[in-house]
N, C-alpha and C positions, 0 to 999 in steps of 0.2 A: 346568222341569227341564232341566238343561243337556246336551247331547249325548253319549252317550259318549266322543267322540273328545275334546269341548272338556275333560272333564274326565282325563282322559289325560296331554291338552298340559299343562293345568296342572298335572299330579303331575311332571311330566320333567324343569324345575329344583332342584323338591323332592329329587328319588330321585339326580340329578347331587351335591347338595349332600353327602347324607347317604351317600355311595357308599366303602364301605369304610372309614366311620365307625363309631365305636360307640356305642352308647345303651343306657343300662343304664333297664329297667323296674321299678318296682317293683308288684307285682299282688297284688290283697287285696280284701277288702270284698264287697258286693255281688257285682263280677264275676266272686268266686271261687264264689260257692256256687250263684248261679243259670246252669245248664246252658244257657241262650242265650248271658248275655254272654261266661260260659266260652269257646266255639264263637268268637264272634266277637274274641275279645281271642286267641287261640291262632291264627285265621287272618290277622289283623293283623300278628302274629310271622313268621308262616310267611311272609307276602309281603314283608314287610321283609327277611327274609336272603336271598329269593329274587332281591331285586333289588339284593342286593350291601352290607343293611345288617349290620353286628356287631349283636347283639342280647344281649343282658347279663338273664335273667328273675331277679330278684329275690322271693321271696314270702315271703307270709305265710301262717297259717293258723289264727288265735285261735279260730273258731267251730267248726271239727273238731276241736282239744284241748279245748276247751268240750265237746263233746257226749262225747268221750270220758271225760274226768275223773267227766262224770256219768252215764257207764253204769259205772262203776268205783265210784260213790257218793262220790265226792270231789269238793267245791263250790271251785270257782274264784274266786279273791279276789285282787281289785287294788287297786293304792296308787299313787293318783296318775296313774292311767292305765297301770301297769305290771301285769301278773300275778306274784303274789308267787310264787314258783317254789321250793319245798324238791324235796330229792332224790328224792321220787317224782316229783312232777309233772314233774321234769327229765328224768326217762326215757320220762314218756311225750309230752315235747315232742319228744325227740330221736327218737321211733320215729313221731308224724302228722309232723313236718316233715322229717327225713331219708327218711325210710322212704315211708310213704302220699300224702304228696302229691304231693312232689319227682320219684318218679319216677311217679305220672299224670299229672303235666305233663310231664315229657319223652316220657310212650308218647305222648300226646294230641299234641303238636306231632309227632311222628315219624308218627301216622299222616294228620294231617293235611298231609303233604308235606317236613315238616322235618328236621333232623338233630341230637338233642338229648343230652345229655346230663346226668343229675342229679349233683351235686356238693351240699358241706356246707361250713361253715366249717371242718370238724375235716379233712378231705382237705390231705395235703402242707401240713398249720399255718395253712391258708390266711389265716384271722382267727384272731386270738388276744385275748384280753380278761383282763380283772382286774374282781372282785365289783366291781358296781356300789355306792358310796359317796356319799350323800346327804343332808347336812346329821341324818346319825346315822340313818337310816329303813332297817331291813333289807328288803330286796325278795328273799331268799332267795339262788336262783342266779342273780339278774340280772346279766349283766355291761355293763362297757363297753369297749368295743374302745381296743386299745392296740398294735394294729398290723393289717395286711393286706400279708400276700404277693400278690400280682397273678399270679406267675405259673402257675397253674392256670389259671385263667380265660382266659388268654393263650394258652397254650399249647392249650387246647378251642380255642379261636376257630383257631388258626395249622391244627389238626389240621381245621378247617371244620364243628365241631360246633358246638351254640345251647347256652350253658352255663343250668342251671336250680338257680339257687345256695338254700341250708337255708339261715337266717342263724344257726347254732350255733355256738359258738365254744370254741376249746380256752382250756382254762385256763392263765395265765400266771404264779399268784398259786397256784396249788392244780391239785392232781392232779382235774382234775370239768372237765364241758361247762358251759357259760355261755349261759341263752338268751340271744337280743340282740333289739331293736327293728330290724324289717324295714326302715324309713323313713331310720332312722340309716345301717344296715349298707350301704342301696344309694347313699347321698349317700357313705361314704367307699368307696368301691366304685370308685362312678364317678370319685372324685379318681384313686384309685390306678390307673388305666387308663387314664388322659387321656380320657374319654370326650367327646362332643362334647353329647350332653345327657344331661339325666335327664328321667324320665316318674314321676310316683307317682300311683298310679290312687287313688282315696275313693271315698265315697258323698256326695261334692257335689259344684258345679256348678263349683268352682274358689271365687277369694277374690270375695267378694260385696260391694259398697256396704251392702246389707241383704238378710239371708238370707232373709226373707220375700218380697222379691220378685225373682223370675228373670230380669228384663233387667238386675239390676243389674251383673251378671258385669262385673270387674276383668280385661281380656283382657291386659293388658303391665305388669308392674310392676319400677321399676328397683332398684336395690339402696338407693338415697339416699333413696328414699319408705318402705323398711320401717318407719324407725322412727318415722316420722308416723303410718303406718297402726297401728299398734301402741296410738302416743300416744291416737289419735280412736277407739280400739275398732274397729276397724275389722278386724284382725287379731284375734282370743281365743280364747278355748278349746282345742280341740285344734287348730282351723287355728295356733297359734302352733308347736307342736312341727314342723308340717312346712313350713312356709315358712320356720324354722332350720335343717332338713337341705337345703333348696333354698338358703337363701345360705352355708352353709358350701361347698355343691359349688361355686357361681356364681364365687364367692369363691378358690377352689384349683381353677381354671383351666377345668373347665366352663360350654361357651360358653353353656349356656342349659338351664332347669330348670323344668316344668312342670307343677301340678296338675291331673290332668283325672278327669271325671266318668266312671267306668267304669260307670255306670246306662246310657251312650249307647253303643247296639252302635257298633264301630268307629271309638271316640271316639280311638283312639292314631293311627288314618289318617289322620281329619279333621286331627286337630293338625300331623303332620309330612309329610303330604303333598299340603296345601291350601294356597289364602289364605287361608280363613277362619279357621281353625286351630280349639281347642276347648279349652275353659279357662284356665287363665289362666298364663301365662308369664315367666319372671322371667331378666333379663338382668344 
């Protein structure tokens, strides 16, 4: 076990690096629903803008509109990995991700020492989108983003507030809100901010050799090996959709873009203010 002090010294390049930089998180899965890692992914926040990081919280919230749709007796149904969203279920995305979540994550980092603010994509036009269109497949009100104003987000941070962004989007295309993928919204997020990385928290260990066993962790991967890894399976299923929101950021000027395990308390410290780091990282 390493000394207090020595691991200290070792965060003090880390935290020099990242110092009045900004890092957009994206938070979901696991760490959102069980109340440890909760705790510790919101204290991880808290010490990152303490020691002078921007901190960009990105979330999701699938399994609280889940359980709500089904105390309301309406069953939730996806396509393709998307939730098919007509106009009810639209209202009651916009009222667990604006409304109930957004802002217990900003009370919870506020009382855990921080200064937060909850924001939506419909605030000041923030993101805007158009129906999502897909080789003819209706997904309802999904949309895709087809622009983002920065400056809200900008101007939290300028004011010293932790912005805790809903990924909802005003309609561009139709008077209606548009839900969006949390994964997407924080990759063009972090473009439009010049961020210095991204974070997307899951429920696994980062990109795997082979998923069945755990030392196989892929810790650095460069942009020129995706489409190998992709070729050899190696890449599939749903790790494809976010190592494509990680090289689209990588790709439009974000220095570096990272999957980590939010099953590991304090996995966002390890990653950005270690050598060891934690998950797997893409340059």
């Amino acid at each position: 076990m390493p000394e207090r002090s020595d691991i200290l010294i070792e965060a003090l390049p880390y935290i020099q690096k990242y110092y009045k930089k900004t890092v957009v998180i994206k938070y979901g899965g696991n760490a959102m629903i069980n109340e440890e890692l909760s705790h510790a992914v919101m204290s991880d926040i808290v010490l990152l803008s303490l020691v002078g990081v921007n901190v960009v919280l990105v979330h999701g919230g699938g399994p609280e509109i889940s359980d709500l749709l089904k105390k309301t007796g309406k069953e939730s149904r996806f396509i393709n990995g998307l939730r098919y969203t007509d106009t009810e279920t639209m209202d009651y995305v916009q009222m667990v991700l604006c409304g109930k979540i957004g802002k217990s994550l900003a009370a919870t980092i506020n009382r855990t020492g921080g200064r937060a603010l909850s924001l939506c994509g419909l605030d000041g036009g923030m993101i805007k989108a158009k129906k999502l269109s897909n080789d003819g497949i209706d997904y309802g009100l999904v949309g895709e983003i087809t622009s983002i104003d920065p400056r809200p987000v900008l101007d939290t941070i300028s004011s010293g507030y932790l912005p805790v962004i809903s990924t909802v989007a005003q309609g561009e295309d139709a008077d209606t809100a548009y839900n969006i993928n949390s994964d997407t919204a924080a990759a063009k997020l972090a473009i439009s901010i010049n961020a210095e990385k991204l974070i997307l928290l899951t429920d696994v260990s980062g990109l795997m050799n082979n998923p069945d066993d755990k030392d196989s962790l892929i810790p650095v991967v460069h942009l020129s090996e995706i489409p190998g890894l992709i070729k050899d399976g190696i890449i599939t299923g749903g790790m494809i959709p976010k190592i494509d929101c990680c090289l689209e950021a990588v790709r439009h000027g974000v220095k570096s873009a990272s999957i980590l395990d939010g099953r590991i308390p304090h996995s966002i410290i390890l990653e950005m203010l270690t050598d060891e780091g934690s998950g797997t990282i893409i340059y």
